[in-house]
DOROFI-270878 format. One line per 10 residues: number of its first residue (from 1); their letters; for each residue x, y, z of C-alpha. Coordinates in Angstrom, 3 decimals, always signed. Layout:
% DOROFI-270878
NUM) A) X Y Z | ...
END
This chain:
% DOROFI-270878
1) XXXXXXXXXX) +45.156 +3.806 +41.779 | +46.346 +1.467 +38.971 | +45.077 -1.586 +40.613 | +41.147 +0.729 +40.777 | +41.595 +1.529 +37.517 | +42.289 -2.214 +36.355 | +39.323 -3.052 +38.404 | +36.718 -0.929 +37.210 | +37.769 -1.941 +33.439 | +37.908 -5.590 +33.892
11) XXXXXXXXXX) +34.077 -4.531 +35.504 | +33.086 -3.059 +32.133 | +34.634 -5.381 +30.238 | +32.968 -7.947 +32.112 | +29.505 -6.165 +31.887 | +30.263 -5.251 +27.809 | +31.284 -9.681 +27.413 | +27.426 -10.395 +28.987 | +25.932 -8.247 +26.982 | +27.652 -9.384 +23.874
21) XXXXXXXXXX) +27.026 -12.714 +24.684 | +23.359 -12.264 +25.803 | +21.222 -15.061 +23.495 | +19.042 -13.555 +21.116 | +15.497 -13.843 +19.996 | +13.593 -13.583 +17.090 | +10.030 -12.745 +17.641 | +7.954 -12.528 +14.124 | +4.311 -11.341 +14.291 | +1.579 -11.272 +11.286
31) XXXXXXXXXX) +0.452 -7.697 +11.536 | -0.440 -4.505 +13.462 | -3.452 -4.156 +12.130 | -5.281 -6.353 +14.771 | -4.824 -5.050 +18.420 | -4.554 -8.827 +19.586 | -1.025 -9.038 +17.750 | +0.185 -5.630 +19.076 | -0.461 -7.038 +22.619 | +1.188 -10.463 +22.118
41) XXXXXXXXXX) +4.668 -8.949 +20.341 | +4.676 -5.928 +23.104 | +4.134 -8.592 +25.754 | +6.826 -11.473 +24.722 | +9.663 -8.543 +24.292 | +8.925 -7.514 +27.584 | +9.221 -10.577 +29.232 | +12.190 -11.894 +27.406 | +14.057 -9.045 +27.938 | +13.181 -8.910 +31.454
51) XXXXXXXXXX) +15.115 -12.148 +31.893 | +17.616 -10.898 +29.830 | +17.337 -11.757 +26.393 | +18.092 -9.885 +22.969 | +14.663 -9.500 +21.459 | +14.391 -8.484 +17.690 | +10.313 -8.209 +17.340 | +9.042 -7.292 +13.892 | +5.892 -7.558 +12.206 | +5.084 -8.138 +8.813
61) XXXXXXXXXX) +2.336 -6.529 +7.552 | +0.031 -9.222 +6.742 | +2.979 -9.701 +3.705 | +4.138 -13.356 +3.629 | +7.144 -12.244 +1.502 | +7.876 -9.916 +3.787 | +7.831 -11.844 +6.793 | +9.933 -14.682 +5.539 | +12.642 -12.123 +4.534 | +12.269 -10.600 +8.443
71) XXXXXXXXXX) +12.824 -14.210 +9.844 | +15.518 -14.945 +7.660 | +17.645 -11.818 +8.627 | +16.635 -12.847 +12.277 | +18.389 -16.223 +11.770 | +20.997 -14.709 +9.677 | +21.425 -12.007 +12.043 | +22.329 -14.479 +14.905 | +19.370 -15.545 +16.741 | +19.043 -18.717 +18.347
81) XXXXXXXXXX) +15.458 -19.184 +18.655 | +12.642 -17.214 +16.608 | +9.134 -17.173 +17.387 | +6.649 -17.467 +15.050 | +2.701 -16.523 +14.524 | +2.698 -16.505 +10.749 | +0.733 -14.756 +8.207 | -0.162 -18.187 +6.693 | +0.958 -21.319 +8.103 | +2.679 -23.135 +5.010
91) XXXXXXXXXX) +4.113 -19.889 +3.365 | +7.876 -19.716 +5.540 | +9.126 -23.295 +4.123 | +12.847 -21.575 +3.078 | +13.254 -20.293 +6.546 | +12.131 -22.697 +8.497 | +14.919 -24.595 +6.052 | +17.551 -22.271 +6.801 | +16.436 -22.559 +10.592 | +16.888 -25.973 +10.663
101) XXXXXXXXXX) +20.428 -25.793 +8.595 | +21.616 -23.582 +11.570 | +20.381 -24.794 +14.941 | +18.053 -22.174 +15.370 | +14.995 -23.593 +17.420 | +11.715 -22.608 +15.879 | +8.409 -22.022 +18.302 | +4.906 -21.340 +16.294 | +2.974 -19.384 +18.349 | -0.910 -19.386 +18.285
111) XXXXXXXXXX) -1.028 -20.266 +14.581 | +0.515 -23.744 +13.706 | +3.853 -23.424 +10.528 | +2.566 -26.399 +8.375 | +4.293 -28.617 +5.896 | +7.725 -28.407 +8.046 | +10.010 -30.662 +10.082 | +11.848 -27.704 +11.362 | +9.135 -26.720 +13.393 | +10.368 -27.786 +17.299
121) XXXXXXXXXX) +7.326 -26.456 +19.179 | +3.870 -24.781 +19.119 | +2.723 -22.663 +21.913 | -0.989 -21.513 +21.681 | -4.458 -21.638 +23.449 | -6.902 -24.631 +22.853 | -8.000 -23.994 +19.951 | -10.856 -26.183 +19.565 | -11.733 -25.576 +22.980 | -12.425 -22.014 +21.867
131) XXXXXXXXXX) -14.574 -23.071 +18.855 | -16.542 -25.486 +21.665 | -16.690 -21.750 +24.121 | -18.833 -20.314 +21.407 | -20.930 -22.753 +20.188 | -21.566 -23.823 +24.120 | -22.108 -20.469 +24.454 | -24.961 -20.066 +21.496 | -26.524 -23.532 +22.767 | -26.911 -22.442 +26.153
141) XXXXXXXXXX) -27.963 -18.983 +25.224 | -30.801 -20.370 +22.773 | -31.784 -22.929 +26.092 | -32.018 -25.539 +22.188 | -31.955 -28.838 +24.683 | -35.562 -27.244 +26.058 | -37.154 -24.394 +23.361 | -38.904 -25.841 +20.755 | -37.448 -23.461 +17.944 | -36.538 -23.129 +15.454
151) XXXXXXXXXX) -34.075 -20.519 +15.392 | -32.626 -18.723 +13.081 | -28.406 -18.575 +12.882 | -25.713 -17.387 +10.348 | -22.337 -18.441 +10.458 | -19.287 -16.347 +9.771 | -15.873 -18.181 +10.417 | -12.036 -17.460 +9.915 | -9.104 -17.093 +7.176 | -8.091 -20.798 +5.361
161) XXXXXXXXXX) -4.798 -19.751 +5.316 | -4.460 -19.793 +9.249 | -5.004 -23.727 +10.596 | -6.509 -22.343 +13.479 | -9.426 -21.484 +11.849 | -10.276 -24.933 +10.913 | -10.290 -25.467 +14.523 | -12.140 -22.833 +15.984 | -15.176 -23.587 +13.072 | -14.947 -27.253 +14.032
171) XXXXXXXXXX) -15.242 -27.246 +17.992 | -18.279 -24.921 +17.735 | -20.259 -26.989 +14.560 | -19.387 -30.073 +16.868 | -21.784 -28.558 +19.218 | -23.990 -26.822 +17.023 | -24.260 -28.867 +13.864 | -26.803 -31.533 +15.291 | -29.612 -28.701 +15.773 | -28.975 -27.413 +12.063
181) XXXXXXXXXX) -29.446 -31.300 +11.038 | -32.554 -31.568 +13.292 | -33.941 -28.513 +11.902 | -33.724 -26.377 +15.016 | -31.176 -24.153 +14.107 | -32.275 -23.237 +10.449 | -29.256 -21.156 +8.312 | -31.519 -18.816 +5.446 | -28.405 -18.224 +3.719 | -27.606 -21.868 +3.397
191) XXXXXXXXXX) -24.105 -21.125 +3.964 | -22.425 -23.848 +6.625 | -19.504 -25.089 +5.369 | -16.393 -23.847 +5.930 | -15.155 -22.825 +2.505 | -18.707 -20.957 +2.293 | -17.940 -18.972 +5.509 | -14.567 -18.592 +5.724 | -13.365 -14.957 +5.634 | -9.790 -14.344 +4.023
201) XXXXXXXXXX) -7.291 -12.710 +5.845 | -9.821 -12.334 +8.946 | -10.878 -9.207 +7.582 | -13.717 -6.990 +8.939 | -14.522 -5.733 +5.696 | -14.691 -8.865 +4.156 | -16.971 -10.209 +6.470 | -18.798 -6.969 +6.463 | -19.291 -7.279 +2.752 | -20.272 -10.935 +3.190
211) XXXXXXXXXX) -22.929 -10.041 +5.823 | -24.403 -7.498 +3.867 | -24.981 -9.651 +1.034 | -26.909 -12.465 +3.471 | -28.693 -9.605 +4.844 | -29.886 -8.056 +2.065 | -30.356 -11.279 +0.103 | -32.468 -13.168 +3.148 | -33.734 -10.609 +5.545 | -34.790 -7.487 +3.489
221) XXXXXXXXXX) -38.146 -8.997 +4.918 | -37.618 -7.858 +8.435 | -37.660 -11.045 +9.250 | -35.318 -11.938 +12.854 | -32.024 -13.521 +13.098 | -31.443 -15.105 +16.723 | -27.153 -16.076 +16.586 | -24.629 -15.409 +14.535 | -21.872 -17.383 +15.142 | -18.490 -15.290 +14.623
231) XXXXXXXXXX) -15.098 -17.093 +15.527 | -12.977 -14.097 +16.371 | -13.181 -10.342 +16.682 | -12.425 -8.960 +13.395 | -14.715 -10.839 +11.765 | -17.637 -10.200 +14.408 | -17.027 -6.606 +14.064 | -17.946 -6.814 +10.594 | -21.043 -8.495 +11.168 | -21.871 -5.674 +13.495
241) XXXXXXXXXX) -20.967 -3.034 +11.202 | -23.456 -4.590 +8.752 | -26.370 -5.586 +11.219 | -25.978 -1.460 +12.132 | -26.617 -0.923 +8.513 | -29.065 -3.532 +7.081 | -31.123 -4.841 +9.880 | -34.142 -3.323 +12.204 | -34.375 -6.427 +14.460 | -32.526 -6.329 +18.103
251) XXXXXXXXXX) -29.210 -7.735 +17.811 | -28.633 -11.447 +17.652 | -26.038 -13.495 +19.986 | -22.366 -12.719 +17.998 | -19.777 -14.747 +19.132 | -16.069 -13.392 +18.779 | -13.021 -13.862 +20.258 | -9.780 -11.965 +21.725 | -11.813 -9.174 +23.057 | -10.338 -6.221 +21.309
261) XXXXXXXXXX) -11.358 -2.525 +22.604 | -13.537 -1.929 +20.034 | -15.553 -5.471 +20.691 | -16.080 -5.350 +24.680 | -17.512 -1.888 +24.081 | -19.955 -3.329 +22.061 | -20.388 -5.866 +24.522 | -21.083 -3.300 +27.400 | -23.527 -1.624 +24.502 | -25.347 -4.798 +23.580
271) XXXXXXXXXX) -24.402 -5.123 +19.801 | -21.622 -8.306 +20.807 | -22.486 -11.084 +22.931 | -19.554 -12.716 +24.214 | -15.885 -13.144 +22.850 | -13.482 -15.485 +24.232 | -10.480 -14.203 +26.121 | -7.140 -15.438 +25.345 | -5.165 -13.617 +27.826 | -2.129 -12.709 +25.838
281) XXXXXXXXXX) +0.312 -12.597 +28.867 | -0.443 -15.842 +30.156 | +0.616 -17.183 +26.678 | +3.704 -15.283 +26.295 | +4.801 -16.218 +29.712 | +4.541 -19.781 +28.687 | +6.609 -19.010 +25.493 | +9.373 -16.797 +27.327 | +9.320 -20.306 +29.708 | +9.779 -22.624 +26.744
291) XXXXXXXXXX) +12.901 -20.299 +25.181 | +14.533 -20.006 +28.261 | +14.047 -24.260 +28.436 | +15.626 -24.418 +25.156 | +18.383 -22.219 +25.562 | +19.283 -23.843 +29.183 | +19.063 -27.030 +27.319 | +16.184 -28.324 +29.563 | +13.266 -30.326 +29.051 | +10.246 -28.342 +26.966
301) XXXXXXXXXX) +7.437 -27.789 +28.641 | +4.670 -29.495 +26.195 | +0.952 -30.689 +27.302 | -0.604 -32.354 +24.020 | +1.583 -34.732 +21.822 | -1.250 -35.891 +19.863 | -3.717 -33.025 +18.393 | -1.405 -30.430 +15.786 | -0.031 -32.600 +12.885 | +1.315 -29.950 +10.289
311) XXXXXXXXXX) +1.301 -31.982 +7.617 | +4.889 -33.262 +8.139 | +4.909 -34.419 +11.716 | +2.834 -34.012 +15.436 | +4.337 -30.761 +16.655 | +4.786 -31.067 +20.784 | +2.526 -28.301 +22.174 | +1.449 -26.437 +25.203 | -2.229 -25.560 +25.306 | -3.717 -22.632 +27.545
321) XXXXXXXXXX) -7.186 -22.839 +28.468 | -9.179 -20.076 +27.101 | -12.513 -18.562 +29.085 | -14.991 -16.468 +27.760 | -16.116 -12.606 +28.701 | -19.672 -11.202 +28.372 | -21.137 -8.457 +30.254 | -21.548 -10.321 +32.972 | -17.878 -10.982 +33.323 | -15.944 -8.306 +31.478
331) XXXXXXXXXX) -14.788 -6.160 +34.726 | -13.576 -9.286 +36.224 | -11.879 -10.655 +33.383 | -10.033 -7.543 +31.604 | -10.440 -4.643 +33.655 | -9.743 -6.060 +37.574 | -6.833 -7.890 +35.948 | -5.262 -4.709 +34.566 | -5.051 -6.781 +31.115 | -7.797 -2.781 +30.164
341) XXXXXXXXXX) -8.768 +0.618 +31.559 | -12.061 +1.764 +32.067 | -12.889 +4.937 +30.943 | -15.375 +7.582 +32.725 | -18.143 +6.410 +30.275 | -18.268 +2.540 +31.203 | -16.325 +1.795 +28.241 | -12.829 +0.313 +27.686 | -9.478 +1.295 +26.969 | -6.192 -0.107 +26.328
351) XXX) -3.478 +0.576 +27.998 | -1.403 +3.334 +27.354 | -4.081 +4.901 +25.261
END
C-alpha cells in the first residue's frame, strides 16, 4: 500500500512540476471593439493552449497606456514570449525595452511595433497585397483598361497610427492612381492623399462623419458615384452608413476588408462589394508555429527579409496570402469553411452567437 501511495504522489507531483513549468505566453490585442480582434485573441489562446502553453490574452481597449502596462505585467509576470498587435505601432518603446532586458521574445502580429530593436519577429498577412486585392478589384470591376469613363471614385483609407495602413492605401493607389492621373477615375472631393483620407483609430464614425461631409458637399446634386475605395471593414461600414443616409444613387463598388458579420451581410444585400478575407486561424496557426520555434530553440519560420523596416531595423516576417470574398464567393470562403454560420435568412453569423 505504501509503495501505491508513493506512486500515485510522485504521479501528481510529477503532473503539478509540468504544469508549473509549462512556458507562458503573453498575447496583447488592441481592442474588442472590432470583431476581427475578438477572433484573432480567441483563436491564438486556443491553439497555444492546445499544445500546451500558459496563455495570458488581454486586450487593451484601444488605450496605448493601458496596453503597455498589460504587456509589462505579462513580462513581469513571467512570460517568455508576448505577442503583439498594438494599438499604435511606436507607442510600447518601455516594454519592448524591458522585453529585451529580460529575454522575452517579442512577435508583432498583423500590425508592425516601430522604432524598436527588441522586436524579433512580425507575423501578418501581405499587406500590400491586400491594398493591390482592392484596387485590382475596383479596376476590374470598372473594366478601366476598355470603358471609356470617366468614373467617378472616393477614397476612404486607414488609421496613421497603424503602419499597415500605409500599406494597404499604397498597393491599391499603385493600381489605381494612373487612371486618376489620366483623368479616368475623377475624385469630386479632391481628397487622394493619404493624410486627406486617413481615418483615425479606424473608426466607423469617423469615416461616417467624413463621408457625409463629401456627400453632402459634392453630391447633394444627385449626381452618381461609381467606387469607393475603403481599406478595411470599419471604415467601409461607415461609408455605408452614410451612402444609406445622404445618397439616392445605387450603391457604388466599396472595398473593405476582414469580412466582419455586419459587412458580408451587406455584401449578400448589395450595399458592400467585396472585402478581403484574412482568415484569422491560418495566421494564428503560423504564430502558435513561430512560439513553439522559439521556445524549442529552432529556426523561425520567416518568408520576407526585405519589406517591414520599423524604423530601427528589417523585422524577419512571415506573410499569409490574403483572398478576397464577394457574393460570388462568400459561402465558399466563410461559411463552407466553418470560419461563419448561416442563418435561416441568407445572412451570417458568428460563431457562438
Amino acid at each position: 500500500m505504501k509503495k501505491i501511495l508513493a506512486l500515485v504522489l510522485a504521479l501528481v507531483l510529477c503532473i503539478g512540476c509540468a504544469s508549473a513549468f509549462a512556458e507562458k505566453v503573453g498575447v496583447s490585442m488592441p481592442t474588442k471593439d472590432l470583431q476581427r480582434w475578438n477572433q484573432d485573441g480567441d483563436n491564438m489562446k486556443a491553439q497555444l493552449e492546445a499544445e500546451g502553453y500558459e496563455v495570458d490574452l488581454q486586450y487593451a481597449g484601444n488605450v496605448e497606456q493601458e496596453q503597455l502596462n498589460q504587456i509589462t505585467n505579462m513580462i513581469n509576470s513571467g512570460c517568455s514570449v508576448v505577442v503583439i498587435a498594438a494599438v499604435t505601432g511606436d507607442s510600447l518603446g518601455a516594454a519592448l525595452d524591458l522585453a529585451k532586458e529580460k529575454g522575452v521574445k517579442v512577435i508583432a502580429y498583423d500590425r508592425l511595433l516601430m522604432a524598436s530593436d527588441a522586436v524579433d519577429y512580425y507575423a501578418t498577412f501581405d499587406n500590400y497585397m491586400v491594398g493591390t486585392v482592392q484596387g485590382n478589384y475596383v479596376k476590374d470591376q470598372l473594366k478601366l483598361d476598355e470603358a471609356e469613363g470617366p468614373f467617378v471614385m472616393e477614397i476612404t483609407a486607414g488609421d496613421p497610427g497603424d503602419n499597415n495602413a500605409f500599406y494597404f492605401y499604397g498597393g491599391a493607389m499603385d493600381v489605381l492612381k494612373p487612371y486618376i492621373e489620366s483623368g479616368k477615375i475623377v475624385v469630386k472631393s479632391g481628397q487622394i492623399e493619404f493624410n486627406d483620407v486617413a481615418t483615425p483609430s479606424w473608426k466607423t464614425e469617423t469615416a461616417q462623419t467624413r463621408a457625409d461631409s463629401i456627400l453632402s458637399s459634392y453630391y447633394a446634386d444627385g449626381s452618381k458615384i461609381d467606387a469607393w475605395l475603403c481599406s478595411n471593414d470599419s471604415t467601409a461600414l461607415g461609408v455605408t452608413n452614410a451612402l444609406a443616409d445622404k445618397y439616392d444613387n445605387d450603391y457604388p463598388i466599396i472595398t473593405g476588408q476582414d469580412c466582419d458579420v455586419s459587412n458580408t451581410n451587406n455584401m449578400i444585400d448589395g450595399k458592400q462589394s467585396m472585402s478581403v478575407f484574412k482568415d484569422t486561424r491560418t495566421l494564428a496557426k503560423q504564430v502558435v508555429k513561430m512560439v513553439g520555434q522559439i521556445l524549442k530553440g529552432e529556426t523561425v519560420d520567416v518568408n520576407d527579409t526585405e519589406t517591414y523596416n520599423n524604423g530601427v531595423k528589417v523585422v524577419p516576417s512571415f506573410l499569409c496570402e490574403p483572398v478576397f470574398a464577394d457574393v460570388n464567393n462568400y459561402k465558399e470562403l466563410l461559411i463552407d469553411s466553418g470560419y461563419y454560420l448561416e442563418t435561416e435568412d441568407g445572412h451570417v453569423k458568428a460563431l457562438g452567437d
